[in-house]
N, C-alpha and C positions, 0 to 999 in steps of 0.2 A: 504493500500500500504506500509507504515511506517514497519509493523509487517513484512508482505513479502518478504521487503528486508533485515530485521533482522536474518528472517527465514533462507535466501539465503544465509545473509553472514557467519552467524554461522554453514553451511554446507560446504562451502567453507574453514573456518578454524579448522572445526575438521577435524584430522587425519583418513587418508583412512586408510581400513582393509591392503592394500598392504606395507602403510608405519605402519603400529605396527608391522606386521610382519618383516619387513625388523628391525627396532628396536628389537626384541625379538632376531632374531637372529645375531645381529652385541652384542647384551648383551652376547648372549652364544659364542661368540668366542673372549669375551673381556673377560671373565672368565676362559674360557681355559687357556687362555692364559697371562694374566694380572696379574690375582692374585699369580698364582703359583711363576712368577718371582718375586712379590711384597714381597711374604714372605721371599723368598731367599734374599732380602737383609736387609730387616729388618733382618732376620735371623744373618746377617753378621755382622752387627752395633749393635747388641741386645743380647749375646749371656751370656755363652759358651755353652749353652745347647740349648730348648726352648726359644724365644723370646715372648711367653706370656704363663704365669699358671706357671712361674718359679718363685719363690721370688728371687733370686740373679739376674734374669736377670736385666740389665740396658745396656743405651745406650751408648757404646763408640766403640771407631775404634780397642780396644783392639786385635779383631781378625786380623785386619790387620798388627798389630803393631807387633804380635805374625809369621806371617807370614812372616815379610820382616825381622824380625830374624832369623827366618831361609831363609835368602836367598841365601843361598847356596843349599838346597832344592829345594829353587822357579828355580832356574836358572836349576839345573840338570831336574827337569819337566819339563820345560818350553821347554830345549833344547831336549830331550827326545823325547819328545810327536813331536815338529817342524821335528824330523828326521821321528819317525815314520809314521808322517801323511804325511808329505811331501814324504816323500822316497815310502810311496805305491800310492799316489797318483799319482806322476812321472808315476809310471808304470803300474800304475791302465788306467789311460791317454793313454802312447803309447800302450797298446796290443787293447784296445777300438777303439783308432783309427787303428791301421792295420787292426783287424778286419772287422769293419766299412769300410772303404776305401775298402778292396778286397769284402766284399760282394755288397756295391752300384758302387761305379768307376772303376770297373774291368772287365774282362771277367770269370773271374775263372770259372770252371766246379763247379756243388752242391753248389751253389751258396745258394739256400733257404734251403739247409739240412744245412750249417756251421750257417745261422741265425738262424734256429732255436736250431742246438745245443747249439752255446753261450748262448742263450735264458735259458736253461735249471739250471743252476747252481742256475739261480732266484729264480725256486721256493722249491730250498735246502735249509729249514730253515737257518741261521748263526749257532748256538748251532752247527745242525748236522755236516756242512760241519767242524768248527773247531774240533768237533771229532773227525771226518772224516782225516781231516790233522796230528792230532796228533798220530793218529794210523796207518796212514800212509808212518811217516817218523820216529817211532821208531826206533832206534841203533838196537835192537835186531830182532822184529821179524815185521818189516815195511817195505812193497812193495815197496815202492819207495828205500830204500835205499838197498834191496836185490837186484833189477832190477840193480843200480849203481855198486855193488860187480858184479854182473855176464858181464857183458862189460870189456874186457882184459885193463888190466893196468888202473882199477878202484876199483879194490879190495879192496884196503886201506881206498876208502875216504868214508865218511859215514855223512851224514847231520846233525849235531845237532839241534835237535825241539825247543830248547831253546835258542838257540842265537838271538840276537839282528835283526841280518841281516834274518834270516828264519823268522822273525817274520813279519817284512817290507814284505818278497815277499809271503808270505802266504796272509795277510792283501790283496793286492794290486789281489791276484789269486781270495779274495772272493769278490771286489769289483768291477771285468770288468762289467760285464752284467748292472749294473746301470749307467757308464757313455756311453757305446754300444748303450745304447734303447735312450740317448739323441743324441749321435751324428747320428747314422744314417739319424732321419730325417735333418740334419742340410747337410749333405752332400749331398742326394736326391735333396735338393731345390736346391743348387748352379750350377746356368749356367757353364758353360765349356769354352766357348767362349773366356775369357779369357788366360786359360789356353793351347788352342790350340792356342793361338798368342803367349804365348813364348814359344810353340815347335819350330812354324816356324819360330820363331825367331834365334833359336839356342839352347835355354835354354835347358839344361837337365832336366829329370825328377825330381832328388831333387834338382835342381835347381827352375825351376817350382814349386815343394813343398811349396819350403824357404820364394819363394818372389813372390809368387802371392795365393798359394791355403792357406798357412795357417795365411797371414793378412787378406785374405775375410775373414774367420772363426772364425777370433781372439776376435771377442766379443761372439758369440756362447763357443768357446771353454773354454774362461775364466769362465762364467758363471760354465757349466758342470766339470771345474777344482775346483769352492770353494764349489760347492754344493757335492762334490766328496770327497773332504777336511774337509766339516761337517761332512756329513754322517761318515767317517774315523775317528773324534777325538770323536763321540760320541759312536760309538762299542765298546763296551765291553767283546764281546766273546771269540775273540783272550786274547787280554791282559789277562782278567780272566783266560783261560787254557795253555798258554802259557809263560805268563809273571812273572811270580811271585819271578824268580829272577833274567835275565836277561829285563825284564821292566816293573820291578816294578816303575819304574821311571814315565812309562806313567801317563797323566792327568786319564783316565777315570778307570786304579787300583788304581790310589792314593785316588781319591773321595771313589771307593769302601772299601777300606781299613781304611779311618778316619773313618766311620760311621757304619763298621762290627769292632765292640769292641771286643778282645776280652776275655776272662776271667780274671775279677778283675779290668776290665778297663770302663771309660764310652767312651758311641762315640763322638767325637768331633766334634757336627754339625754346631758350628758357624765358624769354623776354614775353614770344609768341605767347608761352604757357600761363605767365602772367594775368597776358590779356585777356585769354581764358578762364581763367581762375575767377575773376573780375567779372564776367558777363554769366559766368555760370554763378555763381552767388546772384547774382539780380532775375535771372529769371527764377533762380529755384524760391528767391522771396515772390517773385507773380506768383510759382504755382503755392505754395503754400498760402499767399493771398486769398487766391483761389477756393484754394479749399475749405479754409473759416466761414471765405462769403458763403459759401454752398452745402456747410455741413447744417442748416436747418430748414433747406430747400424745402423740404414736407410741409412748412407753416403757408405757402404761396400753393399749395397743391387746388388745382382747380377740378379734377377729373374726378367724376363722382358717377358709382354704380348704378346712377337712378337719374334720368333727365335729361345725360349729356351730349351735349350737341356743340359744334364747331359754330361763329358766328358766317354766316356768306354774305361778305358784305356786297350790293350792287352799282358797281362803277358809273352806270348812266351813261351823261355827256363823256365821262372821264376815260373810256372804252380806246375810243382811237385815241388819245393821250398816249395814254399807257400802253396799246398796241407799240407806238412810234419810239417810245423810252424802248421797250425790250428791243422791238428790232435792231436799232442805236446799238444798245449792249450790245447783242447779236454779230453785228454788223465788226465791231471792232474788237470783238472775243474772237472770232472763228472765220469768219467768211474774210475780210481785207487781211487777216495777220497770211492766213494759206492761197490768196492771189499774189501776196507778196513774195510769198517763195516761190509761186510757179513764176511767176515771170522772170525773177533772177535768176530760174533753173534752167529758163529757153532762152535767154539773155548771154550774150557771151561775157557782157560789161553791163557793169551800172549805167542804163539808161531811161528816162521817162518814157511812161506810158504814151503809146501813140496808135492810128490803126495804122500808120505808114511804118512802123517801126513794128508793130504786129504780123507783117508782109515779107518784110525785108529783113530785118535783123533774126528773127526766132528761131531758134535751132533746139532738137531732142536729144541731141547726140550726146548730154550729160548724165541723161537718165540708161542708158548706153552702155556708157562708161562706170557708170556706181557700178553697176550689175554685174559690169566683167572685172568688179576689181574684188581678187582675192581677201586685199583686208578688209572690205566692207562684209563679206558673208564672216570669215574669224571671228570679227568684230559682235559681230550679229550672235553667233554662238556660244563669245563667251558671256557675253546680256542674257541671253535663257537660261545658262548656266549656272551662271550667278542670282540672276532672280531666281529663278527654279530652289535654287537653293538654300538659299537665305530666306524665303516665306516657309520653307520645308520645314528647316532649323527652330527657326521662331514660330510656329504654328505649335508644331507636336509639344516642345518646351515648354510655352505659357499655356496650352491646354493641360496637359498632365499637373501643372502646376497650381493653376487655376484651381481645377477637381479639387485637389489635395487639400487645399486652402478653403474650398468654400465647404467641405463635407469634415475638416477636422476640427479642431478644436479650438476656439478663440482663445491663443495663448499671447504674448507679448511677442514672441518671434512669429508667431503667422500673422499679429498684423504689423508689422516692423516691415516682414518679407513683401505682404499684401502691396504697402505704399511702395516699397522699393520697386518690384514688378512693375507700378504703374508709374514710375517717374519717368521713365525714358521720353516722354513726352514734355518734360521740363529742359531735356539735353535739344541746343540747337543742332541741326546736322551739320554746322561749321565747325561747333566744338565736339561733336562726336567722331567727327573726320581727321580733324588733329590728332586727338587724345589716341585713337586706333593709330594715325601713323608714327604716335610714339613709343606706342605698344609696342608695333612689328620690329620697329627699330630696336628697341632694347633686348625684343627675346633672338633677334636674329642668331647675334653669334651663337646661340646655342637651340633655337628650333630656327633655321632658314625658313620665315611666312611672308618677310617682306615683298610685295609686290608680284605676291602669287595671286592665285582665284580662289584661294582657302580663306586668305587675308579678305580678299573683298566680300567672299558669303560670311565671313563672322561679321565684317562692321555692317554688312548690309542688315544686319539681325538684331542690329542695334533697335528699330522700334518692335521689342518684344513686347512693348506694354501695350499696343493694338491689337494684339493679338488675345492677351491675358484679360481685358478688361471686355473682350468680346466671350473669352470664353468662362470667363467668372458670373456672367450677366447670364449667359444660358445655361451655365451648370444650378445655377439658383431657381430656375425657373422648371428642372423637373425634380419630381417629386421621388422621395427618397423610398416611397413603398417600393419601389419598381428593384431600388438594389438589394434592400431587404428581402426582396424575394428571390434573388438572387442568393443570394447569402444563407437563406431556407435552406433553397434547395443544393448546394452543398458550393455552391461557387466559392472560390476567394475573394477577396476586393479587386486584385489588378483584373482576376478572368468578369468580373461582375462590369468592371469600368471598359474592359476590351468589347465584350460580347451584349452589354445591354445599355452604359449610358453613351461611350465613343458613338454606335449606329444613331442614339437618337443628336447627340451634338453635330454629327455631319455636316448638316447642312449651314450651321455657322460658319464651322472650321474650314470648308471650302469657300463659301461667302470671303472669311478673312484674308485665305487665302491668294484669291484671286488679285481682294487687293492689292495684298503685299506686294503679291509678284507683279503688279502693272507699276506701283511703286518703286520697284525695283528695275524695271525695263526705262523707263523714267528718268530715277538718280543720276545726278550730274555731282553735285557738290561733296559728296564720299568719295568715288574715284578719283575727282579729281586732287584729294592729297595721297591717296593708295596708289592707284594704277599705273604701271609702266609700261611702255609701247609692247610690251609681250603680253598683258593681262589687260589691255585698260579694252573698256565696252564700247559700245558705240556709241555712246552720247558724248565720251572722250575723245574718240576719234573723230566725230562730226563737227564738233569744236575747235581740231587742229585744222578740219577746212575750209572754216569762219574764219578762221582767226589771222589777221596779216603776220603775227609773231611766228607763225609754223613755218616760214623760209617757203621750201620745198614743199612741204604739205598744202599751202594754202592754193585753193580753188576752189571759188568761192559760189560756181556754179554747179559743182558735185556738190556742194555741202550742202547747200537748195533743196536737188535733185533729192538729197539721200533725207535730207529731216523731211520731205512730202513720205518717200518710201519707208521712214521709221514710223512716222505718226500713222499710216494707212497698216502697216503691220501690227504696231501697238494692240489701233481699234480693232483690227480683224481677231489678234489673240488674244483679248480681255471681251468681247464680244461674246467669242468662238468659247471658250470656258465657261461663261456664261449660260453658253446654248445648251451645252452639256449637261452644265450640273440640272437645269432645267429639267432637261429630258430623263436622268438618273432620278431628280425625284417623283418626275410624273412616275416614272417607270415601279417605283417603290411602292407608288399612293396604289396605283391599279392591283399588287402584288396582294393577296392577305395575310394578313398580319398570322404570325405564329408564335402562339404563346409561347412554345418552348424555344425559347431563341437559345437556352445554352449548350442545344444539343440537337442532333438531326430528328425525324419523327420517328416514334416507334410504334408497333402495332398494336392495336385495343390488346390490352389484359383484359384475362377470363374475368367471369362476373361472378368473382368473390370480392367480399367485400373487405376492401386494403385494412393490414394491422395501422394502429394511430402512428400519427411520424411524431419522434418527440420534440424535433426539430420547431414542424409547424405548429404542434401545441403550445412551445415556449414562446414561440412569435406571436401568436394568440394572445396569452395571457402577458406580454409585455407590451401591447397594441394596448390592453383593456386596463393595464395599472397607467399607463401612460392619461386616456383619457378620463381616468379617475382623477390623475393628478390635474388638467387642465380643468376640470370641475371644481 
């Protein structure tokens, strides 16, 4: 008996296959994420170079001592960067919401074609669309600003691509469609009930706005304002083709610029790290901002079991207004940024639009050329590759972790772990870029990842917390009889989570998926501190034939050519995934359901009647003390 209960207890304290798993994966998303920041500050305290395999390195605040020297610098960034981000976020914010608002609380006509247009700019890499913009608003031979000269008594004005202020409302043109897909559902939920009591009150419509629809929304909106505000100060696309000397000031060229040396110079990574150090503290006070404002979100809850209804408000006269604003959007989201690329794709040289130059000048023979050229397909496979694999990575990771976390036990390390999983959304991808190319660098001499495509699928995996917070929000949402019965009938927890809650999560985890990985086909601003012409993706390489720096690589009508052929690829395989999982679920829904999912079907037993299982009598009688106790 002695041994049997030794036996017992020693099974009861080793660790289930469910909790190693959940451990393996809270390891891999403390390593994404953990380390990279960890070297960035050693980096910072350690420097001027490498912080180990250096002989000069040692430890002192040197870098920062060097920096508040130049605080005339820090402040001009500082202020800089707060205009830029601020200033497109502002307006990143209001076209989102009008959008938002006329497609859910409205009447408007084309109601799901304007959602799906806005939708559309998403899956324009960033790379392309800042192309797209710069060849758009050329002085010389740029649609938008020729469209501006032909309008009587507009002749004169002509946009400059490089100003400060073009830069702000460019930024804020490629950031809608991200804060759009947050608000709409946020709108959708909210009752109306209120808002039709200060009609009849009297209230005007922005009246109504001011002081009833946007303090219900106000922790929603905030949230979608700093996450709108990261995402903003960590792009790099803008700034890199735009900025260089009217904001060069920005955070995200300044870090590119300490660390791109160049000739005769070294990169100053401890300095860079610095400035890191520095912007990572300011946003991670937004997100925790953030979080105070929203952690009593439930007090503003409008959505009630009994009555609720959406308010639809009716535009009237206001119809064709609002038509001619979305078109407008429309117009300079998607339709002039991709004429702007065809024409400098069939253009040998920058020249204005003409129909005599339509006749005479236009040649195909770019798109020709992408297609026979070797590096453009590489290019092409090491981007699936790397997407492919870094949503893989971060999926299965913050899923298994998620589980673990939402089904165990509210301890000080599962919510410690919880928020940690969810901050990666507080890291810019300027400074998650850096911080990974300091990684690779320090583990090289003794693991070689530098400027591999291992290297790129790990920092690509860096937004695990997109993935965790989609799969914590659906593992919550089924209901725990289903593993308990599981567990009945004689399962473990990992074969319970493999075989009955994994099939019902699916359709998230592909959802998330698909993201990632278009997120990932996308990515410019990661590669571009990682990747080396043997690994770098195509939005790397597409940029080397924008860019006049590239020597020899620059051709500037392949790079046209190739961002129409990237972004027509994009859509077709973020589309095409879509089609799929579609079809896999209808495929499911038609299928009938089998109750015994943990095991194939077996044939009717004879009609005796079964001994009791003690199994299911103890789940019985722990189901009935349970709801004793909620009585």
């Amino acid at each position: 008996m002695a041994g049997a209960e030794r036996t017992a207890k020693a099974g009861r304290m080793r660790p289930t296959s469910m909790k190693v798993a959940t451990v393996v994966a809270g390891t891999v998303v403390f390593l994404l994420l953990a380390i990279p920041l960890a070297v960035q500050v050693i980096t910072a305290f350690r420097g001027p170079f490498l912080p180990f395999g250096v002989s000069t390195a040692k430890w002192s605040a040197e870098n920062f001592v060097t920096l508040w020297g130049l605080r005339d610098d820090f402040w001009a960034v500082l202020g800089s960067t707060a205009a830029f981000v601020g200033g497109s976020t502002v307006l990143s914010l209001a076209m989102a919401f009008g959008l938002a608002w006329v497609t859910v609380r409205t009447d408007a006509p084309f109601r799901r074609i304007i959602s799906v247009l806005v939708v559309v700019p998403f899956i324009i890499p960033p790379i392309v669309k800042a192309q797209a913009y710069l060849l758009m608003l050329s002085p010389q031979s740029g649609v938008l600003n020729q469209l501006l000269h032909a309008i009587p008594g507009l002749q004169d004005v002509t946009i400059d691509p490089y100003s400060f202020g073009t830069m702000i409302v460019i930024q804020s043109l490629t950031n809608v469609t991200f804060p759009y897909l947050m608000i709409v559902p946020i709108l959708t939920s909210m009752d109306g009930a209120l808002e039709e009591s200060a009609r009849v009150s009297g209230a005007s419509w922005p009246q109504t706005l001011r002081r009833v629809t946007l303090p219900m929304l106000w922790p929603g909106l905030l949230g979608v304002a700093v996450l709108t505000g990261i995402l903003g100060l960590g792009s790099l696309e803008i700034p890199l083709l735009f900025g260089q000397e009217a904001g060069q000031n920005i955070f995200a060229l300044k870090l590119w610029n300490l660390i791109s040396a160049g000739a005769g110079e070294l990169p100053q990574y401890g300095l860079a790290a610095a400035w890191g150090c520095v912007f990572l503290v300011i946003t991670t006070i937004a997100f925790v901002v953030y979080l105070r404002a929203t952690r009593n979100a439930e007090r503003r809850a409008s959505i009630s079991g009994k009555g609720f209804r959406p308010t639809v408000m009716k535009l009237g006269g206001w119809r064709i207004p609002v038509l001619i604003a979305v078109f407008v959007f429309v117009l300079l989201t998607a339709i002039l940024p991709l004429l702007a690329l065809l024409w400098a794709a069939i253009t040998p040289y920058p020249i204005a639009f003409s129909f005599q130059a339509l006749v005479e000048q236009t040649q195909w023979g770019a798109f020709g050329e992408v297609l026979a050229d070797p590096e453009f397909w590489a290019s092409l496979g090491r981007t699936l590759v790397i997407a492919g694999g870094s949503a893989t990575l971060a999926v299965v990771a913050a899923t298994v972790l998620a589980y673990g976390i939402a089904r165990g036990r509210r301890t000080g390390w599962s919510r410690a772990m919880d928020l940690f999983a969810s901050s990666s959304v507080a890291i810019p991808a300027v400074i998650a870029g850096f911080a990974m190319f300091l990684t690779f660098m320090v583990l090289n001499p003794v693991i070689p990842l530098a400027g591999t495509l291992v290297a790129l699928v790990i920092a690509y995996s860096y937004r695990v917390s997109i993935a965790y917070r989609s799969g914590y929000s659906a593992t919550l949402q089924i209901r725990m009889e289903l593993e308990e019965a599981a567990l009945v009938s004689g399962a473990g927890p990992l074969e319970g989570f493999r075989r009955v809650v994994a099939p019902l999560l699916m359709p998230t985890v592909f959802a998330v998926w698909i993201q990632m990985f278009i997120l990932g086909t996308n990515e410019f601003t990661l590669p571009a501190f990682l990747a080396t012409p043997e690994s770098r993706p195509l939005s790397v390489y597409m940029y080397a034939m924008i860019s006049p720096r590239s020597a020899q690589l620059y051709q500037p009508d392949q790079g046209a050519a190739m961002a129409l052929i990237f972004t027509l690829l994009v859509f077709a395989i973020g589309y095409g995934l879509q089609w799929l999982v579609s079809l896999r679920a209808i495929g499911r829904a038609k299928r009938r359901p089998v109750l015994g999912a943990l095991g194939p079907r077996r044939a009717p037993a004879p009609a005796v009647p079964p001994a009791p299982d003690t199994r299911a009598v103890a789940a019985i009688e722990l189901e009935e003390q349970r709801e004793l106790s909620k009585r």
